[in-house]
Legacy VTK file of the C-alpha trace (Angstrom):
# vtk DataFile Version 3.0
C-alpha trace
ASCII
DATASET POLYDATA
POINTS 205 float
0.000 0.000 0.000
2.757 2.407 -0.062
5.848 2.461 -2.358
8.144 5.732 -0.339
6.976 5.521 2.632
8.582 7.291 3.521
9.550 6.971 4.805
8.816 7.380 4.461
12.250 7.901 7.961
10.183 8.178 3.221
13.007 10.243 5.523
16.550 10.339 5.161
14.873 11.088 1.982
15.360 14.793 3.185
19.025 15.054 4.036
19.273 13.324 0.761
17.744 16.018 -1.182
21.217 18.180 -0.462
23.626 16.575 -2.357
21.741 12.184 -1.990
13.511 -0.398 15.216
15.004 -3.032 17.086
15.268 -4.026 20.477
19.036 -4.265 19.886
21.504 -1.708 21.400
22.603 0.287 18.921
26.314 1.423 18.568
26.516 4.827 19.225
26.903 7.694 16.298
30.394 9.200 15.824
31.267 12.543 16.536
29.904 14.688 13.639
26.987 12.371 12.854
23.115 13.686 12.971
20.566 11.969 14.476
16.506 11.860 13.642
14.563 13.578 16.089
11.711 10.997 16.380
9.562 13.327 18.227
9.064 15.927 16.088
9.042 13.720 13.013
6.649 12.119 10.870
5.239 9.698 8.482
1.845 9.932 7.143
0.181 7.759 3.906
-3.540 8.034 2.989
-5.610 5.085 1.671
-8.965 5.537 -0.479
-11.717 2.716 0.224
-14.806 2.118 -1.609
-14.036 4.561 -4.705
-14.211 8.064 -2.554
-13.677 7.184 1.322
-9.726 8.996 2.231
-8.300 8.170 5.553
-5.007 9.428 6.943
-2.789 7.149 9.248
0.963 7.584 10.148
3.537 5.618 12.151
4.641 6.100 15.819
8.134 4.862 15.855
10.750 6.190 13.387
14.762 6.009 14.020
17.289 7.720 11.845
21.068 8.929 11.483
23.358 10.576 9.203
27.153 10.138 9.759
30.144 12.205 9.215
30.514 10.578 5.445
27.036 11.645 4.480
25.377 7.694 4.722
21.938 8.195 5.372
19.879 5.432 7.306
16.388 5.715 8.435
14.018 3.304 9.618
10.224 2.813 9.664
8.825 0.738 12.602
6.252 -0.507 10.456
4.181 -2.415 13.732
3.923 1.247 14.833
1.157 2.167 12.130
-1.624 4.495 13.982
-4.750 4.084 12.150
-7.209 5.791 14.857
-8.499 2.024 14.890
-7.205 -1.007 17.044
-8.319 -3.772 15.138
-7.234 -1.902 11.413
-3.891 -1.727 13.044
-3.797 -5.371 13.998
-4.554 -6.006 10.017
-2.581 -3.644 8.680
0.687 -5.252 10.826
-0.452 -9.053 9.947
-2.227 -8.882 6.610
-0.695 -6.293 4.866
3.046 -5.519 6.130
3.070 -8.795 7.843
5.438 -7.288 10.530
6.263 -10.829 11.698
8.620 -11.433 8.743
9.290 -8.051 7.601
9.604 -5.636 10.586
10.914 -2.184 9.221
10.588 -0.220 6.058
14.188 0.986 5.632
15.614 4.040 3.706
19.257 4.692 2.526
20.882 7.596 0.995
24.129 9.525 0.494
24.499 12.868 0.770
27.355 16.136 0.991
27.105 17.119 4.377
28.892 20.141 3.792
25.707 20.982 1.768
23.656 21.270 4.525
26.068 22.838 6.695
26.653 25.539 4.213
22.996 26.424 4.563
21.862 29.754 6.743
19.503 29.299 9.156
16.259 29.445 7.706
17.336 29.146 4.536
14.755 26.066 2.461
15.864 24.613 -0.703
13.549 22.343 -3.127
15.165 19.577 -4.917
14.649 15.615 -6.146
16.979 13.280 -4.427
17.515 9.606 -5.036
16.708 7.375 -2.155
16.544 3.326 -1.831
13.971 1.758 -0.292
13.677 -1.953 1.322
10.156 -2.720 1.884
8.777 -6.235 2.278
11.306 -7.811 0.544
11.594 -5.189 -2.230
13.791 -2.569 -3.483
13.440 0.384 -4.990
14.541 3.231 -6.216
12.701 6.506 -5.792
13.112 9.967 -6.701
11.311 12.354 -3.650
10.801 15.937 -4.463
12.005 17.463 -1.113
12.008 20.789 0.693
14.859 21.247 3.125
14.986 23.920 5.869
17.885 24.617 8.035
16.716 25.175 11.565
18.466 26.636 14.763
21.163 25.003 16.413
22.481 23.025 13.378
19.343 21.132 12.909
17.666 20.244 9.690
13.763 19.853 8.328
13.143 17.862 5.674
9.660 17.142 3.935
8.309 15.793 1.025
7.658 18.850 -1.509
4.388 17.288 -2.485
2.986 13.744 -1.683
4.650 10.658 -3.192
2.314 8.216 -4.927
3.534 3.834 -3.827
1.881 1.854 -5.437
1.547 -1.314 -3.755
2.393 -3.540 -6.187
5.858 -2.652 -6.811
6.899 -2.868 -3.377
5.130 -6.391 -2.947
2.041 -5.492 -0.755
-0.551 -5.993 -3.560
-1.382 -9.450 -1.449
-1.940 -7.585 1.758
-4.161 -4.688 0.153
-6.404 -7.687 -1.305
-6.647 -9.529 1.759
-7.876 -6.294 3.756
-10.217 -5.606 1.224
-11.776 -9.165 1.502
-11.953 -8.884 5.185
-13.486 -5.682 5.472
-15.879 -6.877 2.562
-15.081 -3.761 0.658
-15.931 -3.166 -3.062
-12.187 -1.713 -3.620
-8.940 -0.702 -2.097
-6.803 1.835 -3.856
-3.080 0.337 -4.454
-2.176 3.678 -5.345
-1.024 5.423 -1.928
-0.263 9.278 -1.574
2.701 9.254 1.608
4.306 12.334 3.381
7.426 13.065 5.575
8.561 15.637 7.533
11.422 14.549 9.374
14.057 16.541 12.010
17.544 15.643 12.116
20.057 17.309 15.012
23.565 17.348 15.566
24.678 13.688 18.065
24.053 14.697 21.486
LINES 3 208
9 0 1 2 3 4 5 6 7 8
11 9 10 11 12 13 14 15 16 17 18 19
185 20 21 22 23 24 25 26 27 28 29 30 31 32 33 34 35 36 37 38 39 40 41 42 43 44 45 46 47 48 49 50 51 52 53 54 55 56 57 58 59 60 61 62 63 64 65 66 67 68 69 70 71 72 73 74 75 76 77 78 79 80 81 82 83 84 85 86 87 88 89 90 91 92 93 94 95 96 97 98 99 100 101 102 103 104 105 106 107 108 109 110 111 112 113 114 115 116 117 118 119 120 121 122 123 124 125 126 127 128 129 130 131 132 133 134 135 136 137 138 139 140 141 142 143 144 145 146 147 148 149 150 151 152 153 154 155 156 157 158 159 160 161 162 163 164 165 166 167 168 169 170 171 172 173 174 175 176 177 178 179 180 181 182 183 184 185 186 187 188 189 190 191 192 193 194 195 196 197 198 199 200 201 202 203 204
């Protein structure tokens, strides 16, 4: 049901756009390296039932870095999808991103991280950037239209310039759209799904 989400983080999609979930400790980022502010970051996609019906969800767990070379890593906690509905979450995680096999949505990217630097505060650029994305056993390529807007302190906004359209079948969810749409006894489920990011990255520590 989506093909960027971002990421959606479609979301080191941002960072990107300047040059380019585990219970596991993580090894901790260099000095130099950025890190994504989950808490003031986001992930949104929209699905269309039954021909007209929109209805926004997101995801409630992202994680994200950048190091000092410009390698761009973000990941989607894809069990964390927020529907507004218990029991649409429960399908979404079994049915459609069957979370059991394929836990994260993951994003890569390289960027110049001079390029960002080199930007004033408040200073946004527009641009496409290239990102990879590993969803469900896919891969693919996408090219996000992005705004990015250097913030205080050395942080760093980046958000999808307008949404990006996944299609479900090319990043192997077709299955999982059709069986939500058999056991909600819908007449359709669109595999075409608009997805937004807006995503913070700051300066380690």
């Amino acid at each position: 049901m989506i093909r960027s989400l971002v990421s959606v983080s479609v979301l080191s999609l941002a960072l990107a756009a300047c040059s380019a979930g585990s219970d596991k400790a993580e090894a901790p980022l260099p000095e130099g390296a950025w890190q994504l502010a989950a808490d003031q970051s986001n992930v949104g996609f929209v699905s269309v039932k039954a021909g007209n019906v929109g209805e926004a969800h997101s995801f409630k767990k992202l994680s994200g870095s950048v190091e000092p070379d410009g390698t761009v890593a973000v990941a989607i906690d894809l069990a964390s999808v927020d529907t507004g509905i218990d029991i649409r979450n429960q399908r979404m995680r079994d049915m459609l991103f069957e979370v059991a096999n394929f836990p994260d949505a993951k994003l890569t990217a390289k960027i110049d991280p001079n390029a960002i630097k080199a930007m004033k505060p408040g200073e946004r650029k527009t641009m496409a950037v290239p990102v990879t994305l590993d969803l469900h056993g896919t891969i693919n390529s996408i090219e996000a239209p992005l705004t990015v807007t250097r913030l205080a302190g050395e942080s760093v906004l980046v958000e999808t310039a307008k949404p990006l359209i996944i299609d479900a079948s090319a990043v192997g969810l077709e299955a999982g759209v059709g069986k939500l749409q058999e056991v909600a006894k819908l007449p359709a489920i669109s595999t075409a799904v608009p997805v937004t990011a807006s995503l913070v990255f700051k300066p380690k520590g």
